[in-house]
VOGU-3710 file (C-alpha; in Angstrom, 3 decimals, decimal comma):
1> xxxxxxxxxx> -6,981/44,273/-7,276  -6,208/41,557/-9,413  -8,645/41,916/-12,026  -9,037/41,438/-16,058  -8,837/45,432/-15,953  -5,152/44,986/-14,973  -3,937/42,422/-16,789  -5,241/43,537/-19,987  -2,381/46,487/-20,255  0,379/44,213/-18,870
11> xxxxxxxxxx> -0,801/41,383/-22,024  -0,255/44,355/-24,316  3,073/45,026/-23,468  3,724/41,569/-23,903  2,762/41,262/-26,849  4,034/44,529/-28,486  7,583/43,130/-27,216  6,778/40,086/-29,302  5,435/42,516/-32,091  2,119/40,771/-31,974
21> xxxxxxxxxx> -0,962/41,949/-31,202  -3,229/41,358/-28,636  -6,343/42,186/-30,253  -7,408/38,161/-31,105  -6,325/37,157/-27,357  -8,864/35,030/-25,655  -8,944/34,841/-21,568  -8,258/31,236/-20,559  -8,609/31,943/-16,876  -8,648/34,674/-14,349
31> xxxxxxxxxx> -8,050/33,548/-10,631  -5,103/32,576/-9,492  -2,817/34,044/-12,689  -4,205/35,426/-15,440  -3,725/33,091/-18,322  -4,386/35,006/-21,963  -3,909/32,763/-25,279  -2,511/34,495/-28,364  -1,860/32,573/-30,897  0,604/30,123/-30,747
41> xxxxxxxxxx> 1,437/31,048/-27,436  -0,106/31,291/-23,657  0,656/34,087/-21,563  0,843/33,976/-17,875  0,607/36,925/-15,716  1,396/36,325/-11,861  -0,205/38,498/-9,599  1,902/40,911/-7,628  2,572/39,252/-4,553  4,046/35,928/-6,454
51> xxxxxxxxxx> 7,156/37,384/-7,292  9,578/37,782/-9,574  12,231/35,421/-7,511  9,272/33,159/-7,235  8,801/33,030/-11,136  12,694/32,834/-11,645  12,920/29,329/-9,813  9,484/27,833/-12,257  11,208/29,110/-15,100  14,504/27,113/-13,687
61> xxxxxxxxxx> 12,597/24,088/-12,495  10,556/23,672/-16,084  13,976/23,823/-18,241  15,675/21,629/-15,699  12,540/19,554/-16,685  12,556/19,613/-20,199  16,544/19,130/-20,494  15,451/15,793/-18,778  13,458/14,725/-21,340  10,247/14,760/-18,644
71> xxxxxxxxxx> 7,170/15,618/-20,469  6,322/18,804/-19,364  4,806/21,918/-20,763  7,683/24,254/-21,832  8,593/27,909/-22,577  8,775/29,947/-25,293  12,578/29,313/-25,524  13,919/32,170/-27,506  12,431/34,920/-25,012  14,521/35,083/-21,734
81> xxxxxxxxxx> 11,989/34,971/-18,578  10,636/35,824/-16,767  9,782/38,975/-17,841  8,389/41,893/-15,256  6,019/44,639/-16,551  3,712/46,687/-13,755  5,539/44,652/-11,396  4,091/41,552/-12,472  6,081/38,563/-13,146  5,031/37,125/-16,568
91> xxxxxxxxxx> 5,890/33,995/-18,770  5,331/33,131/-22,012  4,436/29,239/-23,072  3,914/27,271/-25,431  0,464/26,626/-26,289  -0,540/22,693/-26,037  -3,999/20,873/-26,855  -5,917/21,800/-24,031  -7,784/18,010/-24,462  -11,193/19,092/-23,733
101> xxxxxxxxxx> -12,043/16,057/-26,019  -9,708/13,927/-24,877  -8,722/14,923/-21,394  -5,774/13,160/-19,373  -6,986/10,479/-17,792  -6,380/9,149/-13,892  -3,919/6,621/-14,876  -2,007/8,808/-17,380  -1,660/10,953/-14,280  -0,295/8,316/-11,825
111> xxxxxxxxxx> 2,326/7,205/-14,305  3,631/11,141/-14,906  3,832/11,425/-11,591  5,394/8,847/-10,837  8,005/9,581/-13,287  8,577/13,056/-11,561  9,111/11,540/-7,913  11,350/9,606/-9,370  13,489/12,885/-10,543  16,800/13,994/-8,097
121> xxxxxxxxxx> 16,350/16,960/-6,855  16,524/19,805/-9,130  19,731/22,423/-8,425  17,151/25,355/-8,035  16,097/26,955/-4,731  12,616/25,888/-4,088  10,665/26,015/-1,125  10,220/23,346/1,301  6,250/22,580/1,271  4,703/24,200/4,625
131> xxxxxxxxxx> 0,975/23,703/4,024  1,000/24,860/7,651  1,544/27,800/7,196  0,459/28,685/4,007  -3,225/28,109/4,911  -3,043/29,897/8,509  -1,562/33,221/6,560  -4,553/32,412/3,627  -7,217/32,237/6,374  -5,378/35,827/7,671
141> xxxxxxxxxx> -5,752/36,939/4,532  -9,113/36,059/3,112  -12,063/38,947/3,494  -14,640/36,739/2,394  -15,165/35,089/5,589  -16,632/35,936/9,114  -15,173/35,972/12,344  -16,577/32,730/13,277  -16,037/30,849/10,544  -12,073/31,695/10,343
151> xxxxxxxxxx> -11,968/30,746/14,264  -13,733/26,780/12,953  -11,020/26,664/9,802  -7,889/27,906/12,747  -9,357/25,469/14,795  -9,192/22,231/12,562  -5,832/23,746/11,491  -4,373/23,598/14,800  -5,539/19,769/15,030  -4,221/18,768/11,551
161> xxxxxxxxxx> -0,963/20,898/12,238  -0,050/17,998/15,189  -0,787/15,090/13,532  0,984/16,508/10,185  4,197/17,191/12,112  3,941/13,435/13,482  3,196/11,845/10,487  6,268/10,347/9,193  5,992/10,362/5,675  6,963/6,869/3,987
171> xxxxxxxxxx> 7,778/7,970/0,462  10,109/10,154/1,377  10,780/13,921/-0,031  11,038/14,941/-3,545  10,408/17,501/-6,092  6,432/17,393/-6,024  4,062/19,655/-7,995  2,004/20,091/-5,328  -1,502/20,658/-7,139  -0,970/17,477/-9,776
181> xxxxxxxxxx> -5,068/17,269/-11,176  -6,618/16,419/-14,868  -6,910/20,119/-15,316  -3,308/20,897/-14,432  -2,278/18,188/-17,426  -2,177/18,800/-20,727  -1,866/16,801/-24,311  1,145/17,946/-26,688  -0,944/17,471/-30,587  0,757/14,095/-30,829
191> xxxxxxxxxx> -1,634/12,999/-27,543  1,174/12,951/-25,084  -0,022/13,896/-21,942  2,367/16,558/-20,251  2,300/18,213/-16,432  1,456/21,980/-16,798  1,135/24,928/-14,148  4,465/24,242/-11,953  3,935/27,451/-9,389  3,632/25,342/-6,486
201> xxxxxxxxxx> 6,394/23,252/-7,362  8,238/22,481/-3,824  10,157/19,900/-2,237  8,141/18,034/-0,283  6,826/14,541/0,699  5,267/13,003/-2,164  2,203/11,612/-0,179  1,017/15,600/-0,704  0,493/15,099/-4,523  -1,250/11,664/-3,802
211> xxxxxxxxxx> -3,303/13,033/-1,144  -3,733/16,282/-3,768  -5,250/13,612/-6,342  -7,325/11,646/-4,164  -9,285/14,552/-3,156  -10,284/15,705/-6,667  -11,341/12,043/-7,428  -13,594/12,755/-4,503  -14,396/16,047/-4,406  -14,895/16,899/-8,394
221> xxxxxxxxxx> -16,907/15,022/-11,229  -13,693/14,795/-13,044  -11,887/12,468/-12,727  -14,683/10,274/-10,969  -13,619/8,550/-7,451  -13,469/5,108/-9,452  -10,512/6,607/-10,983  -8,548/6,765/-8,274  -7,852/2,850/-7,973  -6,425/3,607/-11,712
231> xxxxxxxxxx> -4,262/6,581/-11,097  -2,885/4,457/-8,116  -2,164/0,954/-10,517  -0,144/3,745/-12,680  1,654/4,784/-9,771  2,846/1,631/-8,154  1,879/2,130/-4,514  -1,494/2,690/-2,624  -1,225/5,328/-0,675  -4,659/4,902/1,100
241> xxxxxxxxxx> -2,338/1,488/2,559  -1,152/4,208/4,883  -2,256/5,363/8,530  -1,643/9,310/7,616  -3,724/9,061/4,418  -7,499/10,433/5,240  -5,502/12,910/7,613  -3,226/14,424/4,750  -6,512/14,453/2,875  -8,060/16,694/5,421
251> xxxxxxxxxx> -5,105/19,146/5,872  -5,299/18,936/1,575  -9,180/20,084/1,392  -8,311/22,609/4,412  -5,400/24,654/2,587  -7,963/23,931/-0,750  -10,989/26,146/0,954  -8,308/28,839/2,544  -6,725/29,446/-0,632  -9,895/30,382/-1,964
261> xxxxxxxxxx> -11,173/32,171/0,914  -8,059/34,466/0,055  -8,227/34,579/-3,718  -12,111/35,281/-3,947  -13,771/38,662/-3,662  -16,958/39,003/-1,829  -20,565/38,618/-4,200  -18,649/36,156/-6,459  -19,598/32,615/-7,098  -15,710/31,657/-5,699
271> xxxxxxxxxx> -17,202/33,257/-2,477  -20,152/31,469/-2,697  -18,604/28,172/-3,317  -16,304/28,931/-0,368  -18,850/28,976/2,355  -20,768/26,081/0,970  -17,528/24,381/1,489  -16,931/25,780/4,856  -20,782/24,924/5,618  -19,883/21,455/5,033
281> xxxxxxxxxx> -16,999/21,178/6,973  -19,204/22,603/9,823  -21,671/20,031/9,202  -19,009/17,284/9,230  -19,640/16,391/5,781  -17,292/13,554/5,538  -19,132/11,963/2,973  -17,540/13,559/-0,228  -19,948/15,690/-1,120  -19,121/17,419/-4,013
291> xxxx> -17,367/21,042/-4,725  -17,333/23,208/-7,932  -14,260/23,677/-9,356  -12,952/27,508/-9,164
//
């Protein structure tokens, strides 16, 4: 189970290879990776099932980054990674201004992204995004949910899956982050806002990070839904001008509850936020009510 209990040992190993000690690191987060901060640095453990191969082509896609110049948060560059203790992939970064006092804003969002989709495709081998698929083997997965309710989310699936495959995407495919938000953005201690957590990087069409965007504006208290008109100004095209965009949106908030029907263990609030999500969508809430963030 992936649990503080067993990242705690794989954070000490790091750190005695960096002949540091772990005894002052502070958990940042525990769900999808654990993320540990020790000093200087932030430590990322993957869980098992990410994989090393996985890891390698981040690591590639974040230095291909950086040699660009794009303002992204980088690696500890004197430690070759990824490194794999307990078979966990790890990676060591360094540690930015979190901007809890100053957090990225919408616009400063819009404009990073659309610096990124402006990028060639990087020479690493990255997955082609298959949302598709992803969320019917999440929904497989999960052991939070009933019977019933993982019949409603194949269901709605099933009808997103044929409009997504005739969709037609207008901006074309690119190297997309694939989970751009405020909290995945971070501030280098001059205040220059940088992209952070690149695991889902993909190539894909860029409407998904748009879509990806649009959904926290409505879905989250930050950044607010007025925001959105601001991250799209910074980005230079509206993507609610086109016909796929409140069906993207959908297929976006369905792969958002299955990855968290997968990730969250029964009795935890992650659960509980899960089936008030999938309560919603049973209810037809299509008015934006809004989630906690897990």
């Amino acid at each position: 189970m992936f649990v503080e209990a067993r990242t705690r040992p794989v954070l000490a190993e790091v750190c005695r290879r960096l002949d540091m000690s772990d005894a002052g690191a502070s958990l940042l987060r525990h769900h999808t990776n654990a993320v540990y901060a020790v000093g200087d640095m932030v430590v990322k453990i993957a869980p098992v099932e990410f994989g090393l191969e996985r890891t390698r082509a981040v690591v590639a896609v974040v230095q291909w980054l950086a040699a660009r110049g794009f303002p992204t948060v980088c690696l500890i560059p004197w430690l070759p990674q990824p490194l794999l203790i307990s078979e966990h992939a790890v990676t060591v970064w360094q540690r930015l201004d979190p901007a809890y006092d100053s957090p990225v804003t919408a616009a400063e969002l819009g404009a990073l992204l659309g610096e990124l989709h402006a990028l060639p495709a990087p020479p690493v081998d990255l997955p082609t995004l298959q949302p598709i698929d992803n969320i019917r083997r999440s929904l497989q997965r999960s052991t939070i949910i009933s019977a019933e309710d993982r019949d409603l989310l194949l269901q709605h699936l099933e009808s997103l899956a044929t409009r997504w495959f005739e969709m037609g995407f207008p901006r074309g495919m690119s190297l997309i982050q694939s989970d751009p938000q405020t909290r995945n953005a971070l501030r280098r201690f001059d205040g220059t806002p940088v992209l952070a957590d690149w695991d889902g990087a993909a190539i894909g069409p860029r409407e998904w990070d748009l879509a990806t965007v649009a959904v926290h504006c409505r879905r989250f208290t930050q950044p607010a839904p007025a925001a959105f008109a601001d991250f799209t100004a910074a980005y230079g095209w509206d993507v609610t001008s086109w016909q796929g965009f409140e069906d993207l949106c959908q297929l976006r908030e369905l792969q958002m509850i299955a990855t968290n029907a997968r990730k969250s263990r029964p009795g935890t609030e992650a659960a509980t936020e899960v089936h008030r999500r999938i309560a919603g969508l049973r209810q037809g809430d299509r008015d934006f009510g809004q989630w906690q963030i897990l």
